[in-house]
C-alpha positions as CSV (number, residue, x, y, z in Angstrom):
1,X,-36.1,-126.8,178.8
2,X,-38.7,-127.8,181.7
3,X,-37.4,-130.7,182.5
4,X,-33.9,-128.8,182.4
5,X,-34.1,-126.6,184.6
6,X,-35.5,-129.0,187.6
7,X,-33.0,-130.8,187.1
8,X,-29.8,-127.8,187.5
9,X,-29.1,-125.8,190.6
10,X,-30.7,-122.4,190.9
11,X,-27.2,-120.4,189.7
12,X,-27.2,-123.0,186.8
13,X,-31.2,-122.0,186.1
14,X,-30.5,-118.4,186.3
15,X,-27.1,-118.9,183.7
16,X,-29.9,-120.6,181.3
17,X,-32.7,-118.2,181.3
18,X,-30.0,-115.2,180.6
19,X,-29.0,-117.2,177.7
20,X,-32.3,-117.9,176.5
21,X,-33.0,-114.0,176.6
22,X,-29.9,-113.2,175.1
23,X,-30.7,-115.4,172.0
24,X,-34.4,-113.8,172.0
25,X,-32.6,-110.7,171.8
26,X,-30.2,-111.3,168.9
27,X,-33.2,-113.4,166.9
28,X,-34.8,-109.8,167.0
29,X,-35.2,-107.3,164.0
30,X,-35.8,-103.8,165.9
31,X,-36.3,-101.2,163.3
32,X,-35.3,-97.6,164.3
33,X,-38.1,-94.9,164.9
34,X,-37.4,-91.5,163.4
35,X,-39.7,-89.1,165.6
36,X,-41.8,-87.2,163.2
37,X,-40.6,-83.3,162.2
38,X,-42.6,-80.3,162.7
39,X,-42.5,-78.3,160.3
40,X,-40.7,-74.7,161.4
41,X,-43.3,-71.9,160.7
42,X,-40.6,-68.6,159.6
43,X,-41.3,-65.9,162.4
44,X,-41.7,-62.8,160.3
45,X,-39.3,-59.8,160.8
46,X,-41.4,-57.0,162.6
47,X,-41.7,-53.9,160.1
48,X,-41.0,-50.9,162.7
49,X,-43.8,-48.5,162.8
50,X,-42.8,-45.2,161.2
51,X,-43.3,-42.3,163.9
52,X,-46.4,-40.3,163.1
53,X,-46.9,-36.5,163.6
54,X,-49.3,-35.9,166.3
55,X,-52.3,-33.4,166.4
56,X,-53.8,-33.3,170.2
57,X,-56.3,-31.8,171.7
58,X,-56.0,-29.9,174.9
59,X,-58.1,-28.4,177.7
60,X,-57.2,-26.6,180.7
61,X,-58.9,-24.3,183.1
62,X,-58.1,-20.8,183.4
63,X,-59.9,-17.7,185.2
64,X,-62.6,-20.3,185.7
65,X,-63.7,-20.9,182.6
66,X,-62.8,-24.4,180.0
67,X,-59.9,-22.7,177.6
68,X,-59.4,-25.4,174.2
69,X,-56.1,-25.7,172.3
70,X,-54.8,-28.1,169.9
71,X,-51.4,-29.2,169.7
72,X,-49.2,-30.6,166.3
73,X,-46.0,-32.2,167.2
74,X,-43.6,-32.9,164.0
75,X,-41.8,-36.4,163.7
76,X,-38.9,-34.8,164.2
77,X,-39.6,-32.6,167.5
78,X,-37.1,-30.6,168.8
79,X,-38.6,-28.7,172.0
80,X,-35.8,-26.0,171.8
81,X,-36.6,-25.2,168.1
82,X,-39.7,-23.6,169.9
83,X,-43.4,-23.3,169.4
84,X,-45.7,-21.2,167.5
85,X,-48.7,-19.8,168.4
86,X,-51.4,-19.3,165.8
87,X,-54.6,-17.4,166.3
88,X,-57.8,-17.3,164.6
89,X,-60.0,-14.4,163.6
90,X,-63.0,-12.8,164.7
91,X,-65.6,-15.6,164.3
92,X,-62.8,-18.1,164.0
93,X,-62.4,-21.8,164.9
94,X,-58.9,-22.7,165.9
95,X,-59.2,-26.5,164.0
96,X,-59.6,-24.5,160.7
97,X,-56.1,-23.0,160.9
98,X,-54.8,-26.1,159.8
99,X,-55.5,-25.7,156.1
100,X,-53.3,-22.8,156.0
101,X,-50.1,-24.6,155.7
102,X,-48.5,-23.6,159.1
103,X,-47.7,-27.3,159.9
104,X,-45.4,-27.8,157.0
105,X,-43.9,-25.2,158.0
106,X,-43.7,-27.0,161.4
107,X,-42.2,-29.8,159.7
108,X,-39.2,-28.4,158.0
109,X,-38.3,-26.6,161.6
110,X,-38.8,-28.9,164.1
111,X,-41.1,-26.8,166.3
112,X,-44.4,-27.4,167.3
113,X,-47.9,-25.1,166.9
114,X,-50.2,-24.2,169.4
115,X,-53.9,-23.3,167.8
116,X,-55.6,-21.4,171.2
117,X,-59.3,-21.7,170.7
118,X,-60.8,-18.0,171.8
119,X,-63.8,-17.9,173.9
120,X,-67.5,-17.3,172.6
121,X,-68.7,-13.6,173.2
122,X,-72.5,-13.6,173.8
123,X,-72.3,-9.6,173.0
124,X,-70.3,-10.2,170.0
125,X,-72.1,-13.3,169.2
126,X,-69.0,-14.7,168.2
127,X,-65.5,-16.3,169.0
128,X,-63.1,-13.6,169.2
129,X,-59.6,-12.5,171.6
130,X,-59.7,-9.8,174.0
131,X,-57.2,-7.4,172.7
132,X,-57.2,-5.1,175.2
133,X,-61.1,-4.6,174.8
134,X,-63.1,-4.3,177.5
135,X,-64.6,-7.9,177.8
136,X,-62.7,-8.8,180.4
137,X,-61.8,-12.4,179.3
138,X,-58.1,-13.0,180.2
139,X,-56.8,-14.3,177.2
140,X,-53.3,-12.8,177.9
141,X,-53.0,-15.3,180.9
142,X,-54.8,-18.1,178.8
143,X,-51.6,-17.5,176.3
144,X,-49.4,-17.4,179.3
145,X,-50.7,-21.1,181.1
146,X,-50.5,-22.7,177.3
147,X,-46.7,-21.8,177.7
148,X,-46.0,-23.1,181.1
149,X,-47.9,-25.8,180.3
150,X,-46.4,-27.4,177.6
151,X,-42.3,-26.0,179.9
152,X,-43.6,-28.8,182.2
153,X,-44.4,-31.6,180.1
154,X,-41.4,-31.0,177.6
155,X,-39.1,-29.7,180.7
156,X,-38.3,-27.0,179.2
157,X,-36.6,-23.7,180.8
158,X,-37.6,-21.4,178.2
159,X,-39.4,-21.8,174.6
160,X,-38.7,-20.1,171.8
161,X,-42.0,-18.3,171.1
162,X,-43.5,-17.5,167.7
163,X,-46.5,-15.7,167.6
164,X,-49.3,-14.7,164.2
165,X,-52.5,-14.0,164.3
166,X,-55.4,-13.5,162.1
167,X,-57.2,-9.8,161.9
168,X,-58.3,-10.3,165.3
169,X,-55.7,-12.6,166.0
170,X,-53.3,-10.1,164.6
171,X,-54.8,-7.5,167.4
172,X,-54.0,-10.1,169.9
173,X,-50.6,-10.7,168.4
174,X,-49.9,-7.2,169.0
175,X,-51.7,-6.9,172.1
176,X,-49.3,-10.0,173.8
177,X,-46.2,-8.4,172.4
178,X,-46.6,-5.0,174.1
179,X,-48.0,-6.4,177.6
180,X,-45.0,-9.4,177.8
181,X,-42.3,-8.8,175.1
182,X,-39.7,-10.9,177.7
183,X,-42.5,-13.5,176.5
184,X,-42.3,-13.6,172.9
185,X,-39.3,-14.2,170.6
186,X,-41.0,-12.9,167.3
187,X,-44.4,-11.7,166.5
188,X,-46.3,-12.0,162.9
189,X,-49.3,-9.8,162.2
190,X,-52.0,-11.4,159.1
191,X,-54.2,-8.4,158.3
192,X,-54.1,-6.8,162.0
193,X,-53.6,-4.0,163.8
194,X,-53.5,-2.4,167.1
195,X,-56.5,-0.7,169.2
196,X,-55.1,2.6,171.3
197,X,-55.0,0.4,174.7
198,X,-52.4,-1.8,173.1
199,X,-51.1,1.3,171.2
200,X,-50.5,3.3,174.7
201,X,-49.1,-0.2,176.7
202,X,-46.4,-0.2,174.2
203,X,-43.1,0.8,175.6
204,X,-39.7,0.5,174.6
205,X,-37.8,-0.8,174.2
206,X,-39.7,-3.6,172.4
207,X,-36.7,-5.7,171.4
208,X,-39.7,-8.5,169.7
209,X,-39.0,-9.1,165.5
210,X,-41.8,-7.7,163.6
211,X,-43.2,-8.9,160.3
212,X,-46.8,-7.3,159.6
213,X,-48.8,-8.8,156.2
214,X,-51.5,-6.7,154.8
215,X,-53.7,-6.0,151.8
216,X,-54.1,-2.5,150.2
217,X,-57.9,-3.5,149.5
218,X,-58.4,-4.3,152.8
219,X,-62.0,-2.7,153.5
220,X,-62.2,-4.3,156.9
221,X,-59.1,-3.4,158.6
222,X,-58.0,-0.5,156.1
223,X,-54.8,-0.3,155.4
224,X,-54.6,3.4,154.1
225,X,-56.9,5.0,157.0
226,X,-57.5,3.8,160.8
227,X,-60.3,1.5,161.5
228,X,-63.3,2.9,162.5
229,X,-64.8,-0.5,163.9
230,X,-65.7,0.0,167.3
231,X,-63.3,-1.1,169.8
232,X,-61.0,-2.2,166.8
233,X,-60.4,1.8,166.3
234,X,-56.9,1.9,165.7
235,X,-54.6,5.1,166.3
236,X,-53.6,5.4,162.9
237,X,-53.4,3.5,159.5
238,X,-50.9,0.2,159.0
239,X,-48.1,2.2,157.9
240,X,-48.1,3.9,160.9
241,X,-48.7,1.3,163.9
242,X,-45.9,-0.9,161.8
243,X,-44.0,2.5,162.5
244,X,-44.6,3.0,165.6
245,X,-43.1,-0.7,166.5
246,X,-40.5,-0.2,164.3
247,X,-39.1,2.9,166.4
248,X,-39.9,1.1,170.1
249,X,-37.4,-1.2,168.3
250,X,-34.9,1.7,167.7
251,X,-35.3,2.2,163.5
252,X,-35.1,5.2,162.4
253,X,-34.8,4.0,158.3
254,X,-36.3,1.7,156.2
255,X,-35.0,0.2,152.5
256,X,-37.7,-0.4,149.9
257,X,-37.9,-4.2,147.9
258,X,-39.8,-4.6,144.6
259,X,-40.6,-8.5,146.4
260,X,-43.0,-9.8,143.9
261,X,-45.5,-8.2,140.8
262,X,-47.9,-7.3,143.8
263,X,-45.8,-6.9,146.6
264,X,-43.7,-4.3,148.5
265,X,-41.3,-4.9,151.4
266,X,-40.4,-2.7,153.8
267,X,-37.5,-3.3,155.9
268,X,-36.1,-1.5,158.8
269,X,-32.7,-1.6,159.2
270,X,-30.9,0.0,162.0
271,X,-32.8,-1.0,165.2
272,X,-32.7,-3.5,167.6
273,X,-35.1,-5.8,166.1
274,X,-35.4,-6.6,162.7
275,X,-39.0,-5.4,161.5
276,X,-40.9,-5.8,157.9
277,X,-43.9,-4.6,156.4
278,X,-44.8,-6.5,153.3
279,X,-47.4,-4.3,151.4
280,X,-49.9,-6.6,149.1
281,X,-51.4,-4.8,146.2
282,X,-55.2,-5.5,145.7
283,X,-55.3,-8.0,148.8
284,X,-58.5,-7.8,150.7
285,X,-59.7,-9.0,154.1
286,X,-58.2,-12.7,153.5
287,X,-55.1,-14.5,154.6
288,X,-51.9,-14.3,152.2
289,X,-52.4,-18.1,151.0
290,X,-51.9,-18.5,146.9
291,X,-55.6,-18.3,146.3
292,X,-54.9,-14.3,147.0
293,X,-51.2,-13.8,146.6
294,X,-47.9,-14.5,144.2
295,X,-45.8,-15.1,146.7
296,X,-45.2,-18.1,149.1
297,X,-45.7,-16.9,152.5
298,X,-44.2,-19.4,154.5
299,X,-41.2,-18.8,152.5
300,X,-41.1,-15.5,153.5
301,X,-41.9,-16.2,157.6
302,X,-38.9,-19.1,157.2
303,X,-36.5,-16.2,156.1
304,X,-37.6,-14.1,158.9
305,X,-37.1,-16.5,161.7
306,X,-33.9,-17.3,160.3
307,X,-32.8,-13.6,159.7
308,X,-33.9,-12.5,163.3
């Protein structure tokens, strides 16, 4: 092939080598190359997170001094459903409200509840609410900046406002209701009352839904004579402050219910506002849960909100 190629013209030697490769070419075998697979890893669906009821704690200042609250928010909020306020007894911590049931009740409404700490009273020695006593601790306009507070953040015109309180948080009930009923859409009084400040700031007419729970062995807040505790002195016994509500909501009458083996309803009937008394026979000093009671008494604040 040497010797060929010195002996051709350079198109001729180019002609020859093309040939060469061409048969070099053809004489070889190339076996195809399968690139190598990766295995696919499955991408797992993602399991949506279920939305959680929320329990928050809040602070705020007001009238100079660090006011607490805590917050539950249902699932299922709905902000016009409205919000209840719940407040604690004398020597009460707001946190411990919580076993009382109030946030199932939450639950099956939609609405949201406020636990308001109260402040610590070094004469007392105790937590407690100002209703209408001569502390001077504004917990009326503590109550007040909760609400605006939680109109901002859920832009809100206007809640719906529940309010129940506890023996002292029943006072307090009692005491908001009389000094802002544009403020409140329905009160609830646990084993309350009313001192004679709140009882004289009472005007009508009230136009607030009244539902007042008590015990007939109630030996703290009696609910045959007036309290004698100082400052808690009341103008007369339960019967007649749940009267005296009744008629600055424009009753005049009152139908009796046989409601349970223990318990008596009174229900006003031809005012403004519907108001109820449930009488408890043999309940002392202690909230209406079914460790004291044989009725359900969510069951019976449900029917009231609905009914007013």
């Amino acid at each position: 092939m040497k010797n060929l190629l010195h002996t051709v013209g350079p198109k001729m030697k180019r002609f020859l080598i093309l040939l060469v490769l061409i048969g070099i070419a053809g004489c070889t075998s190339v076996e195809p190359v399968e690139p190598p697979v990766t295995p696919v890893t499955p991408v797992p669906t993602p399991v949506p997170i279920a939305p959680r009821a929320q329990f928050l704690t809040r602070i705020m200042m007001h009238d100079n001094e660090r006011r607490d609250y805590f917050l539950y928010v249902p699932v299922n909020v709905n902000p016009q459903a409205g919000v209840m306020f719940v407040l604690h007894g004398f020597g009460g911590e707001a946190r411990d409200l919580r076993v009382l049931g109030f946030e199932e009740l939450a639950d099956r409404l939609n609405m949201m509840i406020v636990y308001p700490q109260g402040l610590f009273n070094a004469n007392a020695n105790s937590t407690y609410w100002n209703a209408n006593f001569a502390s001077g601790d504004d917990d009326l306009g503590f109550l007040l900046a909760i609400k605006d507070e939680l109109k901002e953040e859920y832009d809100v015109d206007q809640f719906t406002t529940y309010m129940t309180g506890i023996s002292n948080g029943g006072y307090m009930v009692n005491a908001f209701m009389c000094a802002h009923p544009d403020e409140i859409s329905l009160a609830i009084n646990w084993i309350g009352s009313m001192n004679n400040a709140t009882y004289n700031q009472c005007k009508e007419p009230l136009q607030v839904p009244y539902l007042h729970i008590h015990g007939t062995a109630d030996t703290t807040i009696p609910y045959d004579v007036p309290t004698m505790i100082p400052e808690f002195d009341t103008p007369g016994n339960i019967a007649y402050v749940v009267n005296h509500i009744a008629s600055l909501n424009g009753h005049t009458q009152y139908v009796t219910t046989e409601y349970s083996v223990t318990t008596t309803k009174y229900e006003f009937i031809d005012g403004t506002a519907r108001v109820w008394l449930m009488e408890v026979q043999g309940m002392g000093h202690v909230p209406p849960i079914p460790a004291f009671v044989d009725f359900d008494v969510f069951s019976i604040i449900q029917d009231f909100i609905r009914s007013s």
